[in-house]
Structure formats: C-alpha cells, structure tokens
N, C-alpha and C positions, 0 to 999 in steps of 0.2 A: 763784168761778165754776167749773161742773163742767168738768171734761175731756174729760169722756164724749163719744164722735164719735153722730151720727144714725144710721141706719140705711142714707142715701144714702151716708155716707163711709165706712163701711164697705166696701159697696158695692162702691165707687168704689178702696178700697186693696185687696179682693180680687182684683178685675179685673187690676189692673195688679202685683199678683203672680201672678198664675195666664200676665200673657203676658211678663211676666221667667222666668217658669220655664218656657213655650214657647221663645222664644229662648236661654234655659242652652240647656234639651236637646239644641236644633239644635247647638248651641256645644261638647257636649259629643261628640255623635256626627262632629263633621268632626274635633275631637280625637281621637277616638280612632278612627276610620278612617286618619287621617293617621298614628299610630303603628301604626297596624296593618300601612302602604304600609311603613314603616321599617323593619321588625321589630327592631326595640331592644329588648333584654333588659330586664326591670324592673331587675334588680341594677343594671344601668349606668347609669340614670336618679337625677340628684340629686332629694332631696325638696327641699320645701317647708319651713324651719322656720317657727318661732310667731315668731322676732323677723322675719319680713316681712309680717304678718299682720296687721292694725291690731284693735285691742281699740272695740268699739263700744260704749256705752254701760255698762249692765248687761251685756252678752252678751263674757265674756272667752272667749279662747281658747289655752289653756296648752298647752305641750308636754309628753309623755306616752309611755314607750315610746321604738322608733325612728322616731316619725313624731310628731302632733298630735293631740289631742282636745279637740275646742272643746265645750262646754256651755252653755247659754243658762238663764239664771235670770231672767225678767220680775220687772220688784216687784209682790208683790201677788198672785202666782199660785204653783201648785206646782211644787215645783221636776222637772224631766222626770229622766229617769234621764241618768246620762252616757254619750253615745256616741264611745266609739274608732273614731277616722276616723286611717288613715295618708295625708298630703298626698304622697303622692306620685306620677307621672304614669301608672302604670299603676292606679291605684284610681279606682274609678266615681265620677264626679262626683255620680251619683246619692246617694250616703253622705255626701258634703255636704249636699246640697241634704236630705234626709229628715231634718236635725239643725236643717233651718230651722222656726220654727211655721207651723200652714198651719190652712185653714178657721178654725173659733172658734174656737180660741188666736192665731191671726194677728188677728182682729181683735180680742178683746180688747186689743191690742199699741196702744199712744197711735202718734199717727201719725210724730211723730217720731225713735222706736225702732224704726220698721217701716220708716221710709226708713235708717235708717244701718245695719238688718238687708240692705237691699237694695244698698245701698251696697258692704258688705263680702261682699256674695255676687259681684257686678262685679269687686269689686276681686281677690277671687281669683281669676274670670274671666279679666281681664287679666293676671294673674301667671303662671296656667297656658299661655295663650296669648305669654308671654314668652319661656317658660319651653320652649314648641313652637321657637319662631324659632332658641331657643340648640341646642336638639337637631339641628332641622335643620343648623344650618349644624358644629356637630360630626361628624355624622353626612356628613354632604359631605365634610369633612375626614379622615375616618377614611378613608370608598371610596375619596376619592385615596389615602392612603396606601396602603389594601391593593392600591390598583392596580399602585402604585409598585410594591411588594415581592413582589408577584406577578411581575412583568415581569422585578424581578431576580431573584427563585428559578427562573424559568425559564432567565434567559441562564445561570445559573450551573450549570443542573441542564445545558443542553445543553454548557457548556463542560465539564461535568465529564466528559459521555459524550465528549467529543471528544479529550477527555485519555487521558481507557480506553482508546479505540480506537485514538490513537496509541501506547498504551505496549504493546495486544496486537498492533500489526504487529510482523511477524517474516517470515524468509525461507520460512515456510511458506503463508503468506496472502497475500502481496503479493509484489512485482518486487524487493526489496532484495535485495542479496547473505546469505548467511549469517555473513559478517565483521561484519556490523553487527546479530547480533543482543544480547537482550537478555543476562546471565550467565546466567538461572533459566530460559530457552526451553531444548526441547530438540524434535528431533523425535520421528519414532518408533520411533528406536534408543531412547531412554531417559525417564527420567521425570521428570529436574530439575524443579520447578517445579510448579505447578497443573496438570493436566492435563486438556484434554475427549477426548470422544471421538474426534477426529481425532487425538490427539496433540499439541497448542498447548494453550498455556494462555491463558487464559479469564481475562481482566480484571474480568468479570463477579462470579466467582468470589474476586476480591481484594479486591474494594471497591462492589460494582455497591449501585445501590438499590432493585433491584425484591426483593418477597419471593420468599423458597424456594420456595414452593410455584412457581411460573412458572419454577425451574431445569430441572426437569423436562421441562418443554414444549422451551426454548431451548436443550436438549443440553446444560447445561452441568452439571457437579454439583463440589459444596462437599469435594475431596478434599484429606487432607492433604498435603502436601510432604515430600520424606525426607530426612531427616536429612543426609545423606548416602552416595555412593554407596559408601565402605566399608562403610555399614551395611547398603547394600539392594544387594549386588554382582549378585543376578540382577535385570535389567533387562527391562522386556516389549518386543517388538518383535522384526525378524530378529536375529539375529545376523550377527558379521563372517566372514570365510570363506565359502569353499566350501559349496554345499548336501549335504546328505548321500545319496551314488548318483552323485555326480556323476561323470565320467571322466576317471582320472586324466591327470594332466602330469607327462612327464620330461623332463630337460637332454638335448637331443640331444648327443651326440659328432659335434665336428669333426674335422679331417685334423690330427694332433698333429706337433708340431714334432723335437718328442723321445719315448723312449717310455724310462719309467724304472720297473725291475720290482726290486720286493722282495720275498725269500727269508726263509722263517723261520728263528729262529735256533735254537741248541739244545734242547733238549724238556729240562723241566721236571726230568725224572728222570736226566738228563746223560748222555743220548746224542746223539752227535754226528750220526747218519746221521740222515736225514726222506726217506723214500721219497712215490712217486705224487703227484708236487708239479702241480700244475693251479690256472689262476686261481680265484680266489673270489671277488673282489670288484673293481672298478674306479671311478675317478673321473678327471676332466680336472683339472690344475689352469690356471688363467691369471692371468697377468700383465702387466703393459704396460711396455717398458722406457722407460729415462728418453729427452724428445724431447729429440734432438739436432739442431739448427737448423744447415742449411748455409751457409756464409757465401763468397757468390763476391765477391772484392774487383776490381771493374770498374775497369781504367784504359785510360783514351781519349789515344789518342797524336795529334800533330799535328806535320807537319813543312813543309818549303818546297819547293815546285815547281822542279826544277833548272833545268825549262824555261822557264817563263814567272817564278816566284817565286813562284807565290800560295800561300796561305797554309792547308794541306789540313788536315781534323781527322776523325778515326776516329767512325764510328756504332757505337755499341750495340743489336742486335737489337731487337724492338721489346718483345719480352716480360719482359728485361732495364732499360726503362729506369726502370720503377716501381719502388719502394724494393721490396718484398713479393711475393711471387711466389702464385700461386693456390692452394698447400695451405695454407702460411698464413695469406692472406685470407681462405679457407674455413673454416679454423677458426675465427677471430674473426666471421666472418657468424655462425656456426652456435651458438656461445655466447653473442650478445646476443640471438638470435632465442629463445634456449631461456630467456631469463628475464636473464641475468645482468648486470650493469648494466657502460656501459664501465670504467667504474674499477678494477670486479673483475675487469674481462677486463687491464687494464692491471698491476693486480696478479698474475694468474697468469705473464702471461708472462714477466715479471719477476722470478718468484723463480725462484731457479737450481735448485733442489731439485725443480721440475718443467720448465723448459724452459731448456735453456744450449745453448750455441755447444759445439763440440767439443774446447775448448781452457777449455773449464769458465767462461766469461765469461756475465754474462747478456744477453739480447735487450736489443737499444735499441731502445727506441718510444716514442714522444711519444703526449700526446692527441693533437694535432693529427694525427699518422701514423696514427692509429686512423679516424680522422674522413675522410682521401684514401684508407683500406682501405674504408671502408664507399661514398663516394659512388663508385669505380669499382663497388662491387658493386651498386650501383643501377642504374648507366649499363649494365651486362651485362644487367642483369634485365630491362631493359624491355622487348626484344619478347617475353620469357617472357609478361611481365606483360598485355601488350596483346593474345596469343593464346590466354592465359586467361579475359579479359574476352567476348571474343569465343567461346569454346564455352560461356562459362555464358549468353550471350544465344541461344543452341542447344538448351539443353535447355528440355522443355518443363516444369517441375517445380523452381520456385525458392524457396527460403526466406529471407526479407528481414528486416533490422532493423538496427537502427542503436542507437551508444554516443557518449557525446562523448569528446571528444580536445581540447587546451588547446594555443596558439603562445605564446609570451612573444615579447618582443619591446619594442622603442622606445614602443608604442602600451600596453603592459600586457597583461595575459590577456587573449588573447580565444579565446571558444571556437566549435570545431569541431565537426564532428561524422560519425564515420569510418561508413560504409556497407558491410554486407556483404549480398552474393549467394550463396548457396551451394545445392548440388543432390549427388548421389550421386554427380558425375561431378568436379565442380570448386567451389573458393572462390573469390570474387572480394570485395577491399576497394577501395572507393575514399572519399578524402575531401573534404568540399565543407563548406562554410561557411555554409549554412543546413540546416535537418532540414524544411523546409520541401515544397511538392510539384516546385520547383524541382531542389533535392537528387535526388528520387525520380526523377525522370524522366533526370534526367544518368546514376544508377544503371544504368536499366533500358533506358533510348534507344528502339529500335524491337523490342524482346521483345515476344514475347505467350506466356502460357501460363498453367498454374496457378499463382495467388500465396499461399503461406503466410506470416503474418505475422500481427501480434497486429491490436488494433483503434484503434491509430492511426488519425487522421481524415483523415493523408496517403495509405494503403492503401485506406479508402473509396472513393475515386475508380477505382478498379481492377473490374468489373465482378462482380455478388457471384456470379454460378454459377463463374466463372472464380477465386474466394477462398477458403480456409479458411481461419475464422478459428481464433487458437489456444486448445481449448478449457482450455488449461492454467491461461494468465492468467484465464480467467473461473470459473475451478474456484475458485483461486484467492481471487477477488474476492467469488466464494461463502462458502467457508470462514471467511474473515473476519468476514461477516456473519453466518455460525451461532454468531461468539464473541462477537457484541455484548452489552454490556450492557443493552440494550432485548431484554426478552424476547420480544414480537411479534417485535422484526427478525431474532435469532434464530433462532427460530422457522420464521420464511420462508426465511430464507440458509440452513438446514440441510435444507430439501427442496429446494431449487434446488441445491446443493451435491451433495447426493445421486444428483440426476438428472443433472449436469452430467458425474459420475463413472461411471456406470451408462452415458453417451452414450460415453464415453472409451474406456471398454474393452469396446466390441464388439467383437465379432468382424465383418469384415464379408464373409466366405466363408459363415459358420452364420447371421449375422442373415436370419430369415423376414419375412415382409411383415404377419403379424400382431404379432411383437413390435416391428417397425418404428412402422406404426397409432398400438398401445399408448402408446412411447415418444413420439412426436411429439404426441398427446391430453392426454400428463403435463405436456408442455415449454409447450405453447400453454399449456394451461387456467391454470398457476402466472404466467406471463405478463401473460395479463390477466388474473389476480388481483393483482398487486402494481403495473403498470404506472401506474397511474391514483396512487401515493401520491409524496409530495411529500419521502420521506427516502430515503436511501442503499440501500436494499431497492427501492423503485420506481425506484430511478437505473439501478441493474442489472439490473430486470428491462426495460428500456426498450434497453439496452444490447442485450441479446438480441433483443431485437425487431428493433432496429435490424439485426442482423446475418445476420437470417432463414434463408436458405437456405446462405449463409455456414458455419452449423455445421455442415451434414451433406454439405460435398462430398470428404469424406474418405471416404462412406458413397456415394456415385455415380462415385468415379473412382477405377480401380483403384494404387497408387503411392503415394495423397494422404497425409500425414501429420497426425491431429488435433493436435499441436500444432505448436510455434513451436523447440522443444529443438533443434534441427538449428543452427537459426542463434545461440543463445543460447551453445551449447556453440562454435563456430566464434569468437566476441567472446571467448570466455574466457582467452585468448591475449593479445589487446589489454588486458584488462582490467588483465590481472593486470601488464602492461608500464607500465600508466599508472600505476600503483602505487609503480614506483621511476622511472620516467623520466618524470613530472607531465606531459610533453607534449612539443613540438617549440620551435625557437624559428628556423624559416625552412621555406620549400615544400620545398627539398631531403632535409628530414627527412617532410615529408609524404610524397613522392613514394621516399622509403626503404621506410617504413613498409607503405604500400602494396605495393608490387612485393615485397617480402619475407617478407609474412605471406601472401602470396596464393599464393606461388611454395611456402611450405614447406608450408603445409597442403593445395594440389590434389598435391604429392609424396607426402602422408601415406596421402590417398585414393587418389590411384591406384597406391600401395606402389609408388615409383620410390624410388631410392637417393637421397637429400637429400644429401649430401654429398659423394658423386661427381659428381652434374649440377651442384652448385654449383661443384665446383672446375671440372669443363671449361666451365662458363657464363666463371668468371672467367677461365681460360686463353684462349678463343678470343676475349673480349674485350682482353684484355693482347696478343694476337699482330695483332688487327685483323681474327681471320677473323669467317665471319657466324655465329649461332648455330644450331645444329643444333635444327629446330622441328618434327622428323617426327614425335615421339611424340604432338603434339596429334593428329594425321591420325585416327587409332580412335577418339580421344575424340569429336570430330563426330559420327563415323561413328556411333557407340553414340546420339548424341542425336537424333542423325536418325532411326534407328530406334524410338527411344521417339517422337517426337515422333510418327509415322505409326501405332504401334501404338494410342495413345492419339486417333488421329483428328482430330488437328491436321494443316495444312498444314507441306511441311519450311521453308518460306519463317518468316520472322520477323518477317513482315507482322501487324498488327493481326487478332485472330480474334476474328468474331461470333458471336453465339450459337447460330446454326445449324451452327456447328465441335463444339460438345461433345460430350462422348461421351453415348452410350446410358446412362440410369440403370439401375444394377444394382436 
C-alpha cells in the first residue's frame, strides 16, 4: 500500500507548520526581547549541547565547533547542504528554524517524520525557554550580589575617606593642640611631610582615590617628602628671630650693689705705665644669693593666778600662729601657679643647696603643710577673686570659652568643666559641673555686651548682632576641607577657606563699602552653593549661614576681635596644669584653682606686681586685716568708660538691640 499522503494532507501538514512557526516566532521575539530587558553578555550565556537535543528519526543532530549543527537527511531525497547553527541563547532562532524543510520538501516528508520534525523544533522551544527561566533567576542572583558589593565598596570607600580625614587633622585644621600632632605634620615653619598649599599635608596626597588630574583643582599636589631636615637645612616659611629693621633691645642697668673696675695690666712690649685710662666697655653681672630661711622658735608660757589660781597661758600674735609666714607662702603660691607640680615644689625646698635654715639645716615641710600653705592662700584670695568677677561683668567686650577639668574622688572621675571670661581689662575663671547653657549663664549672671566665642550651640543663645563668631575655628574647619580626599570637597573648602582668610585680615579703618559689597556677594553666593549638600562641605557652609551676621561684627564695632585667641591663650595656663595635676580631688581645690589663675593673670594684664600683692594678700589675711581692694577702683572706671563710648548703657542690665552702635 502507497504511502504517498493526498493533496488534502498535504495540505493540512503545511498549515499546521506554517502556524507552528507563527507561534516559534512569537516565542522567539519575547526571547529575545527578554534578553535584550537583561543585557546578558552572549560570552556569559551557557550553550546548548547535542546530548540534550533528541535525535528524530532520519534527522540527527551532532555537535560541531563550539556549538551544534544539525543536518537533515529525508530518505529518498537530496541530501541539503550542512548548516552550522551555534545553540546558543544569543543566536536567532530563525537559524534553526531555516535548517527545518518548508514548502515541497516539507511535504514531500511522510507525515510521521514531519510530526517528530515538529516535535523536536518544541522541544528545543522548551529547552530554550528553560534555559530563559535558569538565566533569569542567575541573573537576579548576580544584581543582588552586585547590590551587595556595591553597598560595601561604598561603606568602605566612605570609611576609608573618614580614615584620611582623621589621619590629616592636625593643629593646623582643627581645635587639637599641637602636642597631639602627627611626627610628619609640620606647619609653616617647615616642610616634614607632604605638603599643600597651606602648609598641612594632604591625606589626599598619601593615599587618596580620586585621579591626578582633580589634584589640581583640590589644592592639593603629589610632592615629595625630604629626606630629612639635615638634608634640606633651608626650610620655606618665616624664620625664627627677630625681622630684619626691627628696633633694637638692650639690658637695661639697674642701681649696682657693688661696682667693680678692672685696669689693664702690662702692655705686651713690657711697659709698665698705661696712660689716658677711660671706660670702654661695661656690663651688670647678677646673682641670687643662697635663701636663708628664718626660723623663730615660738614658746608659749603659762603660769597660775596668785590671785584667784586659774590657770593663764600666753597668745601668740595672730600672724605668728601659722606654721609659714607670707613670703614663703608666696613663694610656694607662685611656683605651682607657674607650672610646677607640689612635689617639685616640695623637692626644691628641701634640698639645702637651694633653701636652708641659717644654721645650714634644711626647711621641714610636709605635703600636708604644703596643702594648709595653699588653702589659707585661697581663703586671702577671695574677695580678690569676687571683685574680679565683678569688673569682668563691667566691661563691655568679653571673650568666653571653656576646657574640662577632672575631681577624683569616692565616686571616680568625673568631669568638670572650668570657664573663662576674659577682656583687656581682667580674667575671670569659674568652675561648674555642666558646659551646659546652665554653666554659661552662672558665668556671665546679669552682663550684657559683646560676646566673642566660637560657635558652641550654648553661645547661640546670646543675641547674634551682640556675637562674633570666631572666624579662626571656621578658617580652620575650612582648611581641613581644602585637604580632603574628595576632590569636589576640596575644591569647595579651599574657596571658602580663602574667603574666610581674606574676611580675617581686613583692615577695618581702610575697608570701603565697595570692597565690603564684594566680599559679602563672595561669602553669600559660596553659601548657597554648598548649603543645600548632604557632606561635610554643605555641614560648613550651613554653619556659616547659621552664624550670618555673626561674622562681621568685628567689622561694625570698633574693639571687636575676629577671633576667639584671647580666651584660648588665657586656658593655656590651665591646660598645661592639667597635664601634671590630672585634676582636683575635692571643691577646695576647685575653688583654689579658680581664685588663683584669675588673681595671677588679671596681675599680668594690668602689669601689677604678682608677688608682692600676693605676699601682702597673705600677710593681711594671716594678721586678720581686710584686703586692700582700691586698685580694682580704675578698673571699673576704664569699663564704664568703654562701655559708654561703645554706646551701651553703664548699667549691666540686659541690652536690646536698639543699644548697638552705629555700623561703621
């Protein structure tokens, strides 16, 4: 019986491959739209091999190459050419499909070679479509991952700038002291280290990631380091010394104790005579002789009433009954106040080679004697102390700020934190136990005038026409930013820095009202350019903003000081005392502390003798009399006159803003 189909079955098997290969196509265009949505690299895409491929009758399909080439050989017909087809998910389905027979060669094809033709074109259908599903869900797999590693190359990239930027603070950028900087900082005496243009080196510069080319921009450049400074002995910057033209300094001569004259001796060619003898040359010499400690040996007698019998016993003057008499007390005030710690004070006086008894014996002193020398010299000091407080709340013109200070104690460290007032006239310390706006106000009580001070968020509160802020620390906080390893931020901190410096050092006798304009159009416009950004560049310029008029009232009141230096240099005293005495360890040492730095440094200022007022402070406290408080009298007097001249009330009453002076 023939095989041969009719002409309907024919037909009938074209149709229904003409709409198997409508539907491929569709099947093949959402494949390959869908890898197109991916973008999956072909490299990355597994192929297809021949062993998942089912072999259909006559029609094998062997592998070939790095991919498949299937060839169909009908029985009975001729054999087609072989077409290299690569199975893999970026080659056109169409290059399958055109390896299938189609019109009269398909139906030549008996019907059930045409169906397991059709079959095995499905089945790779489905394979390829399997074959989508496994991509997808790799490709899901992979975005999370790069999400992953994105998230951590970013925390890692910002911790790494966060590293930079704490390794480029230094006492030139920031509030630390210059005891904590790095070995290879130097400032602008010299050049240890990487160097920018300010003089700081530049983290940037050591390790940063942005390219060269952006050095440029960000101030900062790629210079070598020197070897060392015997190699590179000239250094850029001032030098130390004297300027050159400057006017000289000579040792004055005092009133000489002795006067001792030397005569030349015989001339060279041994004559004895040397006529027309006239001084040539003079000098003072001095010496201190050894202290000789006087020692009165008090004995208190007691004897019996013949009359009645009682029982009588002798007083000792009042100034007499303290072990230590006022010079020296005063000298032990005056040595720990100057740095030197009591143990060293208790060692000097102790070795005989500098202070003995006249009988060549050395001083006897306890700690504890040391400790009843200091707290009477507190107990003298305080109305010094309390009418110091009181003329620094007089003048109109204060510079504030504040350090911590540590009690030890039953309870552990706790800390403090010591407050200074200081002005042209007088220091004032007081210490309190929060830095809080509580703190500040105990400070300041009922003062009003101008406040210098950095931009603490407790000094906010202080009205801002009545504020300069200090443009130092914000110079400062600039400069840092011009060494950032972020070259935008850079970039921004080194024109804010610029202006900041340019603000600093005007003059404000020659500043005209055009260059004034100028400067103020530079300061806004950088302003709101950076305020609006969410890093450390937009934090500062936010900062400025924040402090608005704040900057330039050192530029409308005659007196004002752009920075904070008055009062930083004033702490430098304490600081350097916390350094060997860690702190207090009861209020008696607070209340030392205080009355003693306050008393030596309004002496310094108003160049009164420190060590004579201290000795008659302690004298007229050891006798019981009151202290002699006339010298504050001119001080008032002088702050009342600023205070008027400046257009404040003399009163120390709250002043509105209708008080201020006139802008220059």
């Amino acid at each position: 019986m023939s095989t041969r189909r009719g002409p309907m079955s024919r037909s009938i098997a074209f149709a229904f491959l003409l709409t198997t290969k409508y539907w491929l196509d569709r099947l093949r265009v959402r494949i390959a739209a869908k890898l197109a949505s991916m973008c999956v690299p072909s490299s990355k895409i597994p192929q297809i091999r021949h062993e998942n491929l089912p072999r259909v009758g006559n029609f094998c399909i062997r592998s070939g190459g790095n991919g498949v080439k299937p060839f169909f050989s009908p029985r009975g017909l001729v054999v087609r050419p072989r077409v290299m087809i690569r199975a893999s998910m970026d080659t056109d389905i169409r290059a399958i499909l055109s390896a299938i027979p189609r019109g009269e060669e398909a139906a030549r094809l008996p019907h059930q070679e045409l169906v397991q033709v059709l079959d095995s074109v499905v089945s790779i259908a489905l394979q390829l479509a399997r074959q989508v599903e496994i991509l997808q869900e790799e490709n899901r797999t992979l975005r999370e991952q790069v999400r992953v590693l994105t998230e951590q190359v970013k925390t890692l990239q910002e911790q790494n700038y966060a590293l930079l930027r704490r390794l480029n603070t230094n006492s030139g950028n920031s509030g630390i002291p210059s005891s904590k900087d790095l070995p290879w900082y130097t400032d602008n005496q010299g050049n240890a280290g990487t160097q920018t243009g300010d003089g700081g080196s530049s983290p940037a510069t050591m390790g940063g990631t942005e390219n060269n080319e952006n050095d440029t921009e960000s101030g900062t450049s790629r210079e070598k380091a020197p070897k060392d400074s015997r190699d590179n002995p000239k250094t850029p910057g001032k030098k130390t010394g004297a300027r050159k033209g400057h006017p000289g300094a000579r040792q004055k001569f005092v009133t000489p104790d002795e006067e001792l004259k030397f005569f030349p001796g015989p001339c060279s060619c041994g004559c004895q005579e040397i006529e027309n003898l006239e001084p040539c040359y003079k000098h003072q010499y001095f010496e201190i002789p050894t202290i000789l400690v006087k020692v009165l040996h008090i004995i208190l007698y007691r004897g019996t009433c013949s009359n009645c019998g009682k029982v009588c016993k002798g007083e000792a003057p009042r100034k007499f009954q303290a072990g230590y008499g006022p010079n020296l007390s005063a000298l032990v005030q005056g040595l720990i106040t100057l740095g030197l710690s009591r143990r060293g004070v208790l060692e000097f006086l102790r070795d005989k080679g500098f202070v003995r008894t006249s009988h060549g014996e050395e001083l006897q002193i306890s700690h504890g004697g040391l400790n009843q020398i200091l707290g009477r010299v507190s107990s003298a000091l305080k109305p010094h102390y309390e009418k110091i407080g009181e003329s620094a709340r007089t003048v109109p013109i204060n510079h504030v700020d504040e350090t911590g200070w540590r009690m030890f104690g039953p309870a552990g460290k706790i800390m403090v934190w010591l407050w200074v007032m200081v002005s042209c006239l007088v220091t004032f310390f007081m210490i309190h136990t929060n830095r809080s706006k509580e703190g500040f106000l105990e400070l300041v009580r009922n003062w009003s005038g101008i406040l210098t001070s950095d931009d603490y968020a407790v000094y906010s509160s202080w009205p801002a026409e009545l504020r300069q802020s200090c443009l130092a620390h914000l110079s400062r906080a600039a400069k840092k930013l011009s060494q950032d390893p972020v070259a935008e931020i850079a970039k921004g901190g080194l024109r804010l820095y610029r202006e900041l410096c340019r603000l600093t050092k005007i003059d404000r006798e020659a500043l005209t009202e055009g260059e004034w304009r100028a400067l103020m159009m530079r300061v806004k416009g950088l302003i709101n350019l950076f305020k609006k950004r969410d890093d450390c560049l937009g934090t500062l310029a936010r900062r400025l903003e924040k402090d608005g008029v704040s900057l330039y009232t050192f530029l409308r009141i005659a007196g004002v000081e752009p920075t904070n230096n008055t009062a930083e240099r004033a702490l430098r005293a304490i600081v350097v005392k916390r350094k060997s005495a860690f702190g207090s360890i009861s209020e008696a040492g607070f209340r030392w502390l205080e009355r003693s730095f306050s008393f030596k440094q309004t002496c310094r200022q108003q160049e009164w003798p420190y060590f004579e007022m201290l000795r008659r402070c302690i004298s007229n406290h050891l006798q019981g009399l009151p202290q002699d408080l006339s010298m504050y009298g001119p001080v008032v007097q002088v702050a009342q006159q600023m205070r008027k001249e400046l257009g404040f009330e003399n009163s120390v009453q709250a002043t509105s803003s209708s008080e201020l002076p006139k802008t220059a």
